[in-house]
C-alpha atoms as a printed R data frame, in Angstrom:
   type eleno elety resid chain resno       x      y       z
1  ATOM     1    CA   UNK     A     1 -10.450  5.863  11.087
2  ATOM     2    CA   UNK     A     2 -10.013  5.971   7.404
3  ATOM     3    CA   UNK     A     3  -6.969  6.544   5.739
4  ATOM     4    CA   UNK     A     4  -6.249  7.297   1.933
5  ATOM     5    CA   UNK     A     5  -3.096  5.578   2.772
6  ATOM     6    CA   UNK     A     6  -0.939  4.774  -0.007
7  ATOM     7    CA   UNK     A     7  -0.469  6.052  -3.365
8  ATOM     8    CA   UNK     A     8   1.955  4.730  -6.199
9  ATOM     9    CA   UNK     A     9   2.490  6.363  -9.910
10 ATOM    10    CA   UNK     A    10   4.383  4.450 -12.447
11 ATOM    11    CA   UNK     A    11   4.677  4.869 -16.341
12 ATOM    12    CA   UNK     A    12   2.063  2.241 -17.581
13 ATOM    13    CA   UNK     A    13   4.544  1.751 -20.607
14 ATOM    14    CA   UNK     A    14   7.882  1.737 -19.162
15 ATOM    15    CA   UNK     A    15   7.206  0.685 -15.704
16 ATOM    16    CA   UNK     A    16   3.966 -0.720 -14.768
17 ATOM    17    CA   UNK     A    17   3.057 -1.189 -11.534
18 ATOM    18    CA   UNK     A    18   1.141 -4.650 -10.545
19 ATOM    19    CA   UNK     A    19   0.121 -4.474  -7.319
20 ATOM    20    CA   UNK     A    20   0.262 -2.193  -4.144
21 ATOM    21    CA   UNK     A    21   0.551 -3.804  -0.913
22 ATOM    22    CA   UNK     A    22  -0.256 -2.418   2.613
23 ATOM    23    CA   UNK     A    23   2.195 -4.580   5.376
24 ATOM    24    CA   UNK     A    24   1.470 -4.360   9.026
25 ATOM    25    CA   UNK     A    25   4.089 -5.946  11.620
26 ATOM    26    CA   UNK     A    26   5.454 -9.102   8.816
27 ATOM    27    CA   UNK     A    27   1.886 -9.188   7.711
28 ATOM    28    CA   UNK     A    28  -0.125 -8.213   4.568
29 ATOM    29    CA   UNK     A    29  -3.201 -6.524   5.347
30 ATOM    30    CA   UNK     A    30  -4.078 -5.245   2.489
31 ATOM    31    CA   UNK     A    31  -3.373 -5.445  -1.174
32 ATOM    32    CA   UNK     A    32  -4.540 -4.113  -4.502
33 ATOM    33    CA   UNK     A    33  -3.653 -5.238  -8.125
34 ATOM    34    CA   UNK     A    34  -4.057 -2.856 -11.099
35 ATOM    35    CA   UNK     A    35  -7.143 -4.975 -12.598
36 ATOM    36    CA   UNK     A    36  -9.590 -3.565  -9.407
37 ATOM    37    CA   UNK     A    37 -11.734 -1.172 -10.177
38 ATOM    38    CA   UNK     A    38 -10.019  2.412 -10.452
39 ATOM    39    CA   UNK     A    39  -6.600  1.379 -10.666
40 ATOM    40    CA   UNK     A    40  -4.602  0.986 -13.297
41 ATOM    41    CA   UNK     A    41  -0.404  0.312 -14.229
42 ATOM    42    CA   UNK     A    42   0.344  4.157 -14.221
43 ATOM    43    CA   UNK     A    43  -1.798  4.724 -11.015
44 ATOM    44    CA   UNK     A    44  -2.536  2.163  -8.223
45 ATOM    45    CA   UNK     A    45  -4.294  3.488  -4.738
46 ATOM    46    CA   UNK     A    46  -4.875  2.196  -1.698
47 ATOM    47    CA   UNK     A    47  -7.538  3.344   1.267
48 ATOM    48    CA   UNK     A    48  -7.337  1.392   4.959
49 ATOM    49    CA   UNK     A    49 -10.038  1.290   7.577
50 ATOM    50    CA   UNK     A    50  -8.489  1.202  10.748
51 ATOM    51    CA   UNK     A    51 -10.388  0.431  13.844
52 ATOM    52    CA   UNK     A    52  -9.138  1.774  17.102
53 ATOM    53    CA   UNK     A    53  -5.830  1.090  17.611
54 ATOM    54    CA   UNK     A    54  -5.370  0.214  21.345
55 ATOM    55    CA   UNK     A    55  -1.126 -0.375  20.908
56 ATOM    56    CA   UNK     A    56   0.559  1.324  18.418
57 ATOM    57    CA   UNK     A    57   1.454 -0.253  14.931
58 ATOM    58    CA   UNK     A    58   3.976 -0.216  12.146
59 ATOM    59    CA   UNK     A    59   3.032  0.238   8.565
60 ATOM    60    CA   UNK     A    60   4.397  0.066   5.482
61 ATOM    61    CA   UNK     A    61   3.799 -0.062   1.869
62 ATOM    62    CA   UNK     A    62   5.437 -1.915  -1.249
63 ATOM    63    CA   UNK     A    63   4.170 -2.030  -4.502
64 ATOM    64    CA   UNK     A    64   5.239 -4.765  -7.703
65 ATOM    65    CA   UNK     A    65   6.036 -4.384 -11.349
66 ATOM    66    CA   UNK     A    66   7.410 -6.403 -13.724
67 ATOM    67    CA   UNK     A    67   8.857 -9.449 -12.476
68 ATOM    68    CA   UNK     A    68  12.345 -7.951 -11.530
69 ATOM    69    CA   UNK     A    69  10.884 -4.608 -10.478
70 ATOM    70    CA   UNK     A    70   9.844 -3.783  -6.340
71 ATOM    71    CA   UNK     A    71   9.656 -0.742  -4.237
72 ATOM    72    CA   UNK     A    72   8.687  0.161  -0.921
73 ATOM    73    CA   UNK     A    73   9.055  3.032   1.787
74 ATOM    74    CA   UNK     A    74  10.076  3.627   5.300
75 ATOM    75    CA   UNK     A    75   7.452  1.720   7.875
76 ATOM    76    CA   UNK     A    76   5.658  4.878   9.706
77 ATOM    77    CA   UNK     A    77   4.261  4.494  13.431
78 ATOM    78    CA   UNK     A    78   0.196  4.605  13.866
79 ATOM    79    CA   UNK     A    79  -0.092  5.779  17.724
80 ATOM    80    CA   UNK     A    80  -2.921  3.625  19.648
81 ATOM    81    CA   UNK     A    81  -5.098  5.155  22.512
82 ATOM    82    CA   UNK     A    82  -3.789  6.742  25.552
């Protein structure tokens, strides 16, 4: 399964954001700065390949800017098999 699963906008003036990271039960799975290719501080993606999920998961996403500057959103339930 492939998921365009995260998506973060900043102002790459006022607020730029660093990095985007993808957290799965305490753990970083997945992260993306703004210097990869096709991101950028106003605009910073992230797509996940999950493979089947036998129990269900939590996920979450946070992103960085400046050194005083985090955000992240409500953790959201992936469903495993039944």
């Amino acid at each position: 399964m492939n998921f365009n699963l995260a998506m973060w906008y900043g102002h790459p003036l006022q607020s730029s954001v660093q990095s985007l990271e993808i957290v799965s039960q305490s753990k970083v799975i997945g992260r993306t700065p703004k210097k990869d290719a096709g991101q950028s501080g106003g605009h910073l993606f992230f797509n996940l390949a999950l493979k089947s999920v036998e129990r269900g998961i939590w996920l979450a996403a946070r992103c960085y800017g400046n050194p005083t500057q985090a955000a992240h959103v409500k953790a959201w339930r992936v469903c495993g098999k039944k």
